[in-house]
C-alpha positions as CSV (number, residue, x, y, z in Angstrom):
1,X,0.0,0.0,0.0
2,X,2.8,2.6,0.5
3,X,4.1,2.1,-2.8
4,X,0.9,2.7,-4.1
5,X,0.7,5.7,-2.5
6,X,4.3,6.6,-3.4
7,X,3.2,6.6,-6.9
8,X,-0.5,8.0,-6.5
9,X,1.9,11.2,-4.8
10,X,4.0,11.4,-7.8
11,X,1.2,10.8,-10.7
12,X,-0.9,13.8,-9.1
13,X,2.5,16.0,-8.6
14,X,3.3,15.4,-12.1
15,X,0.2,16.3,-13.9
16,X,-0.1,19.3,-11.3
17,X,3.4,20.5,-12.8
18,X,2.5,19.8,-16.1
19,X,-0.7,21.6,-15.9
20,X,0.6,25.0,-14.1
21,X,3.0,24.6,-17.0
22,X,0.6,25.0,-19.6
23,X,-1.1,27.7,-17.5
24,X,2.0,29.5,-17.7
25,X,2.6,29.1,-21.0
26,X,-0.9,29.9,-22.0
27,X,-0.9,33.2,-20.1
28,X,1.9,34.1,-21.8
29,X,0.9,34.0,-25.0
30,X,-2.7,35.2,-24.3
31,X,-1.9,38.7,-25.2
32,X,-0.8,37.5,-28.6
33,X,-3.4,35.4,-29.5
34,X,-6.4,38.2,-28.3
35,X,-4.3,41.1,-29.7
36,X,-5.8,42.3,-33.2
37,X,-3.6,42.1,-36.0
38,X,-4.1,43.3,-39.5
39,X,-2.3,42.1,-42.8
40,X,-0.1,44.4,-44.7
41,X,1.6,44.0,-48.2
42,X,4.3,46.0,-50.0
43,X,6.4,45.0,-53.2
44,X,10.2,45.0,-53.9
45,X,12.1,45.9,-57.0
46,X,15.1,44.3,-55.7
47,X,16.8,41.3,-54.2
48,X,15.7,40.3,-50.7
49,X,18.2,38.2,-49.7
50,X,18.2,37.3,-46.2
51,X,14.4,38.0,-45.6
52,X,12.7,34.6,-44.7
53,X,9.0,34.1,-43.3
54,X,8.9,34.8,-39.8
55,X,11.4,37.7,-40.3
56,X,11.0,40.2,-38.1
57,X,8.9,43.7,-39.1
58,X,9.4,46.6,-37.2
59,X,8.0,50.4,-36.7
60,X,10.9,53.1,-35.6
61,X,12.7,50.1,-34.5
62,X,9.9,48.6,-32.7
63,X,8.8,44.8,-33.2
64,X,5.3,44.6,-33.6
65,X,5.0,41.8,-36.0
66,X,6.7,38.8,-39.0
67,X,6.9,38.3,-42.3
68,X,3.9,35.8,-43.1
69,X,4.1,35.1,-46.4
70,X,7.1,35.7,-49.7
71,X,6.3,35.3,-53.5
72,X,6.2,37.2,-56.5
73,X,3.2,39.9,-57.8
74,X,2.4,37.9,-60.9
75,X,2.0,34.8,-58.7
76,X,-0.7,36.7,-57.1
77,X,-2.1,38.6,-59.3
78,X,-2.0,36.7,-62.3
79,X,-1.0,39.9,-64.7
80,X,-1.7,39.6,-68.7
81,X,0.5,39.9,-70.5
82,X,-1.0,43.2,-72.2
83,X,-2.0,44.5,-68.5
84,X,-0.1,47.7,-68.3
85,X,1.9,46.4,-65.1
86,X,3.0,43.5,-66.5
87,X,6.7,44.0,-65.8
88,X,5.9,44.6,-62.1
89,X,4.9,40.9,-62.3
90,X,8.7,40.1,-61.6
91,X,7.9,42.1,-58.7
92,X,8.9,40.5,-55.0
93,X,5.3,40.5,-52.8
94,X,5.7,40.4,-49.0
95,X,2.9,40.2,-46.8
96,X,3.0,41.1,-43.0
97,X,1.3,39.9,-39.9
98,X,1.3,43.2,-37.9
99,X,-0.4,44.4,-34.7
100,X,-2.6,47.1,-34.7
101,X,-1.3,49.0,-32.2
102,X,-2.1,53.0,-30.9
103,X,1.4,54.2,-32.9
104,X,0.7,52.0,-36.6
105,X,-3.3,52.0,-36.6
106,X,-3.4,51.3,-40.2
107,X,-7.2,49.6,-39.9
108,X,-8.1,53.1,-38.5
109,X,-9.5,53.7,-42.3
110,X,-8.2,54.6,-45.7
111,X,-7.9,58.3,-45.0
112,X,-5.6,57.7,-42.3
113,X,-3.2,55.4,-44.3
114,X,-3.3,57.3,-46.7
115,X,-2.4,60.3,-44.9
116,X,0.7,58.5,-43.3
117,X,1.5,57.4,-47.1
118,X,1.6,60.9,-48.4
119,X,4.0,62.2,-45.1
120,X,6.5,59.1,-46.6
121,X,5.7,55.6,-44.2
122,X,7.6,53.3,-46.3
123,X,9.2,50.1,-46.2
124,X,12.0,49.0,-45.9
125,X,14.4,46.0,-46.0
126,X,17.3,46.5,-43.5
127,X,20.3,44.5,-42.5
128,X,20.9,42.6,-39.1
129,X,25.4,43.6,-38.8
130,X,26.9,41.0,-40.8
131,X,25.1,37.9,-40.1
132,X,23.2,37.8,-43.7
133,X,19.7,37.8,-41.8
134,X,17.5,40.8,-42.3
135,X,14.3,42.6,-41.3
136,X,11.4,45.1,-42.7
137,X,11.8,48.7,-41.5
138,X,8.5,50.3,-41.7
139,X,9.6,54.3,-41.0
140,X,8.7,57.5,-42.3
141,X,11.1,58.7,-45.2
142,X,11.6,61.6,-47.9
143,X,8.7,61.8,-50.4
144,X,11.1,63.6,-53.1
145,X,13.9,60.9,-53.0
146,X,11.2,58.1,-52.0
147,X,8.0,58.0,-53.9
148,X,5.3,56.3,-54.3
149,X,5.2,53.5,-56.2
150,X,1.9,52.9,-58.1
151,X,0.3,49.6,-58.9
152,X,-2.8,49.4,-61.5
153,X,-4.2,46.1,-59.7
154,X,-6.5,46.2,-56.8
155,X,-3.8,44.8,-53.7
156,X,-5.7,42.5,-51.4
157,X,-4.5,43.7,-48.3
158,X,-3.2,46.8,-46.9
159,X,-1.2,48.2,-49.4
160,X,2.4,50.2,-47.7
161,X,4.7,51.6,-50.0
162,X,8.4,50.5,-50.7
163,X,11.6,51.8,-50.7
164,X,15.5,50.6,-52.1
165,X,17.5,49.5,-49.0
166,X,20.6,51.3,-48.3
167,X,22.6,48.8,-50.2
168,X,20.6,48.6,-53.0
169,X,21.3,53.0,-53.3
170,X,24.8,52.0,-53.0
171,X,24.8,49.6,-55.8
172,X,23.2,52.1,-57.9
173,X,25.4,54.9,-57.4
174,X,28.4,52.5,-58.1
175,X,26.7,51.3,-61.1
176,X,25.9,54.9,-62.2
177,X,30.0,56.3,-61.2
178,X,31.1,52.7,-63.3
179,X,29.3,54.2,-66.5
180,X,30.5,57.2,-66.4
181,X,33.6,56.1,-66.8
182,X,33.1,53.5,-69.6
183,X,31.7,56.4,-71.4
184,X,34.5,59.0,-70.5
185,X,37.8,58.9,-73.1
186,X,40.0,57.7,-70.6
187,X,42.9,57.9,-73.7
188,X,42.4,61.1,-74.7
189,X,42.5,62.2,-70.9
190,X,46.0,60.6,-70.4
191,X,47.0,62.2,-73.9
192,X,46.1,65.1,-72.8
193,X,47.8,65.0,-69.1
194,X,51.2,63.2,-71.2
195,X,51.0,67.0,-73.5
196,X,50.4,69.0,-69.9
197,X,53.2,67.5,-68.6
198,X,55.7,68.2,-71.2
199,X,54.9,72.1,-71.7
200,X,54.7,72.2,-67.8
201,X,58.8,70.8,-67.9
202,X,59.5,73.1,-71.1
203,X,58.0,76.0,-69.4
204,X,60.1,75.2,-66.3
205,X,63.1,74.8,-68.7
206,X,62.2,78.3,-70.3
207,X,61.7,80.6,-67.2
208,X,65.7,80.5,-66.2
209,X,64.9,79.5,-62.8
210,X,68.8,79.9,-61.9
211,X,68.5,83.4,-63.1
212,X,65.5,84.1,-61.1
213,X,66.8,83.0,-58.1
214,X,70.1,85.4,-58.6
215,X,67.6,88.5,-59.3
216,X,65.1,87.5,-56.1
217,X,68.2,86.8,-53.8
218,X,69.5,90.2,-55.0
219,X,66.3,92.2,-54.6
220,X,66.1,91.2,-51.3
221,X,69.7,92.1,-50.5
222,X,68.7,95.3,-51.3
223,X,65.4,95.5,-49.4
224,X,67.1,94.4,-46.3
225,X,69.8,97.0,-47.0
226,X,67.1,99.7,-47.5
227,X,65.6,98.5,-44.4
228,X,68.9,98.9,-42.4
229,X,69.0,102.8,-43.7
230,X,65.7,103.1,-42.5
231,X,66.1,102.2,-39.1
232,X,69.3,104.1,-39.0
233,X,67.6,107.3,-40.0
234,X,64.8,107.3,-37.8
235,X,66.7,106.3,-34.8
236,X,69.1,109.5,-35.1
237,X,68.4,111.6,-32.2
238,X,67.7,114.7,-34.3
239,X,64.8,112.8,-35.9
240,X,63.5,111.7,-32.5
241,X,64.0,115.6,-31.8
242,X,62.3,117.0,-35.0
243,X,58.6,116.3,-34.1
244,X,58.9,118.6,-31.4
245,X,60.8,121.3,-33.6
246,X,57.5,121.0,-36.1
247,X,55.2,121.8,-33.2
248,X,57.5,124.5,-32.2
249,X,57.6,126.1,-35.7
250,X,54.3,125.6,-35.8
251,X,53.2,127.5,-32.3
252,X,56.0,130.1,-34.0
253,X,53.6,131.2,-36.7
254,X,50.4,130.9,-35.3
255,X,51.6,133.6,-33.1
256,X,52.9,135.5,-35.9
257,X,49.7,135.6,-38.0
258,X,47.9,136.2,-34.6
259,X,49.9,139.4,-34.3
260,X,49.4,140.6,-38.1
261,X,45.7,140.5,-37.3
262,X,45.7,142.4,-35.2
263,X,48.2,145.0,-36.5
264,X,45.6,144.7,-39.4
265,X,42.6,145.4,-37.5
266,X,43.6,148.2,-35.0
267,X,45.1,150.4,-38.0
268,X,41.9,149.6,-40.4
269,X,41.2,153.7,-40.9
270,X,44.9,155.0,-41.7
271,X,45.1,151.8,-43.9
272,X,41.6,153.2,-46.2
273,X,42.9,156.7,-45.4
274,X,46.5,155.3,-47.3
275,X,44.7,153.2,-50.2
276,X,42.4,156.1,-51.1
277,X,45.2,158.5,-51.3
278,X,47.0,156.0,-53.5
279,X,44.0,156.3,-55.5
280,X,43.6,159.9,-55.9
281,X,47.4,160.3,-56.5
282,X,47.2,157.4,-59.2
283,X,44.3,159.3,-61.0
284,X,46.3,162.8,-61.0
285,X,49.2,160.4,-62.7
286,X,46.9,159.0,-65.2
287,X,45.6,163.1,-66.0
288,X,49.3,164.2,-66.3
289,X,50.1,161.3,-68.6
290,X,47.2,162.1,-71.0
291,X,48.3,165.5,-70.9
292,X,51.9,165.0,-71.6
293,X,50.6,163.2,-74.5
294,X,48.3,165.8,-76.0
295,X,50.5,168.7,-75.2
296,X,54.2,167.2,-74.8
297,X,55.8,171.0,-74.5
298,X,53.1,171.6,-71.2
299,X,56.6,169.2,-69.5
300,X,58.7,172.0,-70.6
301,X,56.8,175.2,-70.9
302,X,53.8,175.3,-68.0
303,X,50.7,175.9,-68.8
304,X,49.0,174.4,-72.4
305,X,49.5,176.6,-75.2
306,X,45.7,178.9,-76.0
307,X,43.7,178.0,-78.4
308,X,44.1,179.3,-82.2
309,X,41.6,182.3,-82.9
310,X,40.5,182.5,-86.9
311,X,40.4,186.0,-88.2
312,X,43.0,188.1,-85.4
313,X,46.2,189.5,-86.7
């Protein structure tokens, strides 16, 4: 009977683990299986290596849901081949199991999403570092350098823009720098440089560089000679001296003019008196001239000689 009950104990304390196991389990995915999710799809024009279903998709760098499912648009879609889109057939299709959280309410309605759409939510394929694995970014992005990518079929679920990854820009812009090239005359350029270089050395060869030198070193010999003369001359004591002389000279005849002002002003009267004297004595002058030149014996003689009368004896 005890090993019976040994074993009854165990069996019950078994299946009691065993069932708070589940319970824990259970309870810890509850949220997931309750939480509402919505089903997104977006189209790639590029390789997506390293995706796999079940990748992770995240928002700003926040995991809120996997990659369910990965073919290709004409798969789908079943394009003709005279549908307008029918190159997009080749088109990758990835469709997303996402939460419908507060921050990425895309079931909100179409006027929402599209509102998101037009500010630039894209997405995005991003690399995990170096181990080959990647995720989908689903961010907000330039509209100018990221646009919208427009599809003439009706997408069965929610329908989220694309955008190149980071290495797929880089591959371009290699791709792009790489033609360039091709196309430039990479012959003629290295004619060209060979023809630059040889007038560059004949130049050189031309421009007597020895003889430049000589004339530079010479010149400033000279300048540093001039220099020395310079120094000398101002730092003569007489030099140092002659600013002071200047003021002095210049105090000198302030007072002098100073002075002849007012010699000027105090003898104002005699000075008219003396200048209209000089101008009645210049005007007797000028009468004695014209005289002396109508009646030269007047010098000699006195007084004019009287007129002739006609008719006296």
């Amino acid at each position: 009977m005890e090993k019976k009950s040994k074993h009854y104990k165990m069996g019950i304390f078994v299946l009691g683990s065993l069932f708070i196991l589940t319970l824990f389990i259970f309870l810890l995915g509850a949220r997931s299986l309750f939480e509402s999710r919505v089903i997104v799809e977006t189209y790639f024009d590029e390789s997506v290596h390293g995706l796999d279903v079940g990748s992770a998709v995240k928002y700003r760098g926040v995991a809120i849901g996997n990659v369910k499912e990965i073919s290709f648009v004409q798969d789908k879609y079943k394009l003709d081949i005279n549908h307008p889109d029918y190159a997009k057939g080749r088109y990758v299709l990835i469709q997303m199991s996402i939460r419908d959280t507060f921050n990425f309410n895309v079931s909100d309605g179409s006027k929402k999403l599209e509102k998101m759409i037009h500010d630039g939510l894209r997405v995005k394929i991003t690399s995990q570092g170096l181990t080959g694995t990647a995720y989908l970014e689903i961010n907000y992005f330039d509209i100018e350098s990221n646009p919208v990518m427009n599809v003439s079929w009706k997408p069965e679920s929610i329908y989220i823009p694309s955008t190149q990854s980071t290495f797929t820009k880089i591959g371009a812009s290699l791709d792009e720098l790489i033609q360039k090239i091709d196309k430039a005359d990479i012959d003629k350029f290295i004619i060209n440089l060979d023809k630059l270089i040889v007038t560059s050395e004949k130049s050189l060869n031309d421009a007597k560089i020895e003889d430049l030198s000589k004339t530079t070193i010479t010149l400033l010999s000279e300048m540093r000679q001039t220099n020395k003369s310079l120094n000398s001359f101002f730092s003569d004591p007489s030099m140092k001296a002659l600013p002071a002389k200047i003021d002095t000279t210049f105090a000198s005849m302030n007072k002098s003019m100073t002075k002849l002002n007012q010699i000027l002003t105090n003898n104002q009267s005699e000075i008219s008196s003396t200048v209209e004297n000089l101008r009645m004595v210049s005007q007797d002058l000028r009468e004695v001239s014209n005289n002396a030149k109508k009646y030269p014996s007047m010098l000699l003689f006195g007084d004019a000689p009287n007129a002739p009368t006609l008719g006296k004896k």
